[in-house]
C-alpha positions as CSV (number, residue, x, y, z in Angstrom):
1,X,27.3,0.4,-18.6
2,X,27.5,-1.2,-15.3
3,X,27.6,-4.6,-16.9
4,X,30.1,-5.1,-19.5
5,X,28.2,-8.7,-20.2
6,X,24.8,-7.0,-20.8
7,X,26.3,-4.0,-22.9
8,X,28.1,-6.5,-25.3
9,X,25.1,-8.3,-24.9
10,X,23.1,-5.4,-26.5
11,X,25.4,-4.4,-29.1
12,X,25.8,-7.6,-30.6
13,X,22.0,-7.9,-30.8
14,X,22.5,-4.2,-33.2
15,X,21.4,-2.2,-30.3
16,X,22.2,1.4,-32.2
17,X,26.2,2.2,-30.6
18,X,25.4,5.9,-31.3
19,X,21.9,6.3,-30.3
20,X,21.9,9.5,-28.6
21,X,19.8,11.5,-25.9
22,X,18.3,15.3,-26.4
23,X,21.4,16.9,-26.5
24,X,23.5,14.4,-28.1
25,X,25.1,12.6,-25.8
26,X,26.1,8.9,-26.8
27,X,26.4,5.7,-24.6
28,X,30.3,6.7,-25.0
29,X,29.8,9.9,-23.4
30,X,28.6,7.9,-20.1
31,X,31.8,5.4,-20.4
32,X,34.1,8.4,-20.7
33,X,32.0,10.7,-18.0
34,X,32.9,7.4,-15.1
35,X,35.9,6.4,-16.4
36,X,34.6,3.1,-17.3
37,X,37.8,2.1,-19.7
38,X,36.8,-1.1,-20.6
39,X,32.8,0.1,-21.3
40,X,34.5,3.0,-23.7
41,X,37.2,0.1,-25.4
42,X,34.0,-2.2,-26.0
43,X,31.9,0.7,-27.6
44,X,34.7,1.7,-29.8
45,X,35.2,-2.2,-30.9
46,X,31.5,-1.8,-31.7
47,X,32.3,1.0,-34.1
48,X,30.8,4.0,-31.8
49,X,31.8,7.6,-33.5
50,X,35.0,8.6,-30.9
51,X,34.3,12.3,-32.8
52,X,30.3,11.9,-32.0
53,X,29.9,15.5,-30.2
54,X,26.9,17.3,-28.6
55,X,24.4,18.6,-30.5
56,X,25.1,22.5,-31.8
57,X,23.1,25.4,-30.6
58,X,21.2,25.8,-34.0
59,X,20.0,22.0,-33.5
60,X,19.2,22.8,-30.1
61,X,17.0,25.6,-30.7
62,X,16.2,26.0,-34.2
63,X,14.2,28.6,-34.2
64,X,15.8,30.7,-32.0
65,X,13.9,29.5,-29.6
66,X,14.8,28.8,-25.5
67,X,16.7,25.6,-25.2
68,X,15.4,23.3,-23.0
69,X,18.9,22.3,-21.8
70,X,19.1,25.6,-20.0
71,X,22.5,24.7,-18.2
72,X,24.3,23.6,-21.7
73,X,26.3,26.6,-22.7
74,X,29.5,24.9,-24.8
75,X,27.5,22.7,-27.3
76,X,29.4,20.4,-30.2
77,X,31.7,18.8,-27.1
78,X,33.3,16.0,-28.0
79,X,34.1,13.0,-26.4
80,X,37.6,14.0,-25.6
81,X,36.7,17.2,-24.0
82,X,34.0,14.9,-22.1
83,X,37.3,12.9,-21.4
84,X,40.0,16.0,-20.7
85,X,37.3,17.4,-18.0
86,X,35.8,14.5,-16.2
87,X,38.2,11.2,-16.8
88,X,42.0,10.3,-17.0
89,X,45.1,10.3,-19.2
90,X,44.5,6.4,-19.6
91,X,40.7,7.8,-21.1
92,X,42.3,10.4,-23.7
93,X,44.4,7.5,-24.8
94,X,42.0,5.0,-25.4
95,X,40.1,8.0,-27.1
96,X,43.1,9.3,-29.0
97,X,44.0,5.4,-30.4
98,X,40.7,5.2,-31.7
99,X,40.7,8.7,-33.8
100,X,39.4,10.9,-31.3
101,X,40.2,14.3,-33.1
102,X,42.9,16.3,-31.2
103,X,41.9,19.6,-32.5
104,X,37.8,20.0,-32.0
105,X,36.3,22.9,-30.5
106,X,33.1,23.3,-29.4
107,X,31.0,26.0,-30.6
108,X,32.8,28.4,-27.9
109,X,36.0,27.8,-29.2
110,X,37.0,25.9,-26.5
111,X,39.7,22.8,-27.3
112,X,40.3,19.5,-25.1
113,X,42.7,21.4,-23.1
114,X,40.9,24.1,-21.9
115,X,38.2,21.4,-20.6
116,X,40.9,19.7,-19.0
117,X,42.1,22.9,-17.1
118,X,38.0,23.5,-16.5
119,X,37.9,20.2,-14.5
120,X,40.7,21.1,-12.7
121,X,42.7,17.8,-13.9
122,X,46.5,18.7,-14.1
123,X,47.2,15.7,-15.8
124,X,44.9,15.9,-18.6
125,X,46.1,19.3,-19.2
126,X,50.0,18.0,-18.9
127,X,49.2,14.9,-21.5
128,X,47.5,17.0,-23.9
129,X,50.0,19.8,-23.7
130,X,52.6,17.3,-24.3
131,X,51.1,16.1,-26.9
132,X,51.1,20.3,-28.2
133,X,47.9,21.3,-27.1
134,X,47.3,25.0,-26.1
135,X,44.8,26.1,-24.3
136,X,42.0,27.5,-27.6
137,X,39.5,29.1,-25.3
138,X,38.7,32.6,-26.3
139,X,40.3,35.7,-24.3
140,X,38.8,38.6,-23.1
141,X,40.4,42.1,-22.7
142,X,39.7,45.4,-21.6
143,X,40.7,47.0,-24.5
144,X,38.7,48.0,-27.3
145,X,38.9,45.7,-30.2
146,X,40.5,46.7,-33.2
147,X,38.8,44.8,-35.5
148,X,35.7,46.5,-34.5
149,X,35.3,49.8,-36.6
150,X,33.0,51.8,-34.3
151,X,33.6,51.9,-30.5
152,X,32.7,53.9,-27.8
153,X,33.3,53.9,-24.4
154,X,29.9,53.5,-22.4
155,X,30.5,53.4,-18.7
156,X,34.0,52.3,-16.2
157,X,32.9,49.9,-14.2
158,X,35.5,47.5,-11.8
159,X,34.7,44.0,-11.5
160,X,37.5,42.4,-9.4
161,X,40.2,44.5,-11.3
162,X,40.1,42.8,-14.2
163,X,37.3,44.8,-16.5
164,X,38.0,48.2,-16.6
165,X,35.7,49.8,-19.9
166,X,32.2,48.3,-21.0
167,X,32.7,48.4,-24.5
168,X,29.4,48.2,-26.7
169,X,29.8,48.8,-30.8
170,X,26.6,50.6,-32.1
């Protein structure tokens, strides 16, 4: 990606634009990662999948298995939560034009806009919000949930003030 000359270069000799590494991620996902706007415009031209997202967790360890990516918790990211947490507004643009879909979650729930508030950018969050984005990322609450039948306090524990009752349904 360091050489727009050689990756144009490739991709007009049918290099694949989506190949993708272990866990999924696409040439695109490097572009986005280092804010290289005009490696990411020059993919796209070349037809590279703007929704294109990690791999899930059942691909990643199929039979239950350990995953080898141990660090690689939110799987089925796209490349505009790649974009919200570690590039710009110009970057969700580009990715937007193209048909990056607004409303992906990973397999955690999590939305573009909660990446962007993960990588601490204030702008990403502000253009995505404008854009009416909310924040998808699941809550979590002392209380018992409702929707659960059977529950039963098992112990009070306090963890910074925020968790009160470790709930467990049988």
């Amino acid at each position: 990606l360091g050489s727009l000359e050689n990756l144009e270069y490739l991709l007009r000799k049918n290099v694949a634009v989506d190949a993708a590494n272990g866990f999924g991620k696409t040439a695109l996902f490097y572009a986005v990662g280092s804010s290289n706007h005009s490696a990411a415009e020059l993919l796209l031209r070349y037809k590279a999948d703007v929704n294109h997202t990690y791999k899930s967790a059942k691909e990643l360890r199929p039979n239950d298995d350990e995953c080898t990516f141990s660090g690689l918790r939110h799987t089925r990211r796209s490349t505009l939560m790649h974009a919200a947490q570690n590039s710009d507004v110009r970057m969700l643009k580009i990715l937007l034009q193209a048909g990056a879909s607004l409303q992906s979650r990973d397999d955690l729930g999590f939305n573009a806009h909660d990446y962007a508030l993960m990588g601490k950018s204030r702008e990403n969050a502000n253009y995505l919000a404008s854009l009416g984005l909310e924040p998808a990322a699941p809550t979590y609450s002392s209380q018992p949930d409702p929707a659960v039948r059977e529950q039963r306090i098992l112990a009070t524990l306090r963890i910074d003030g925020y968790v009160k009752h470790l709930v467990i349904p049988p």
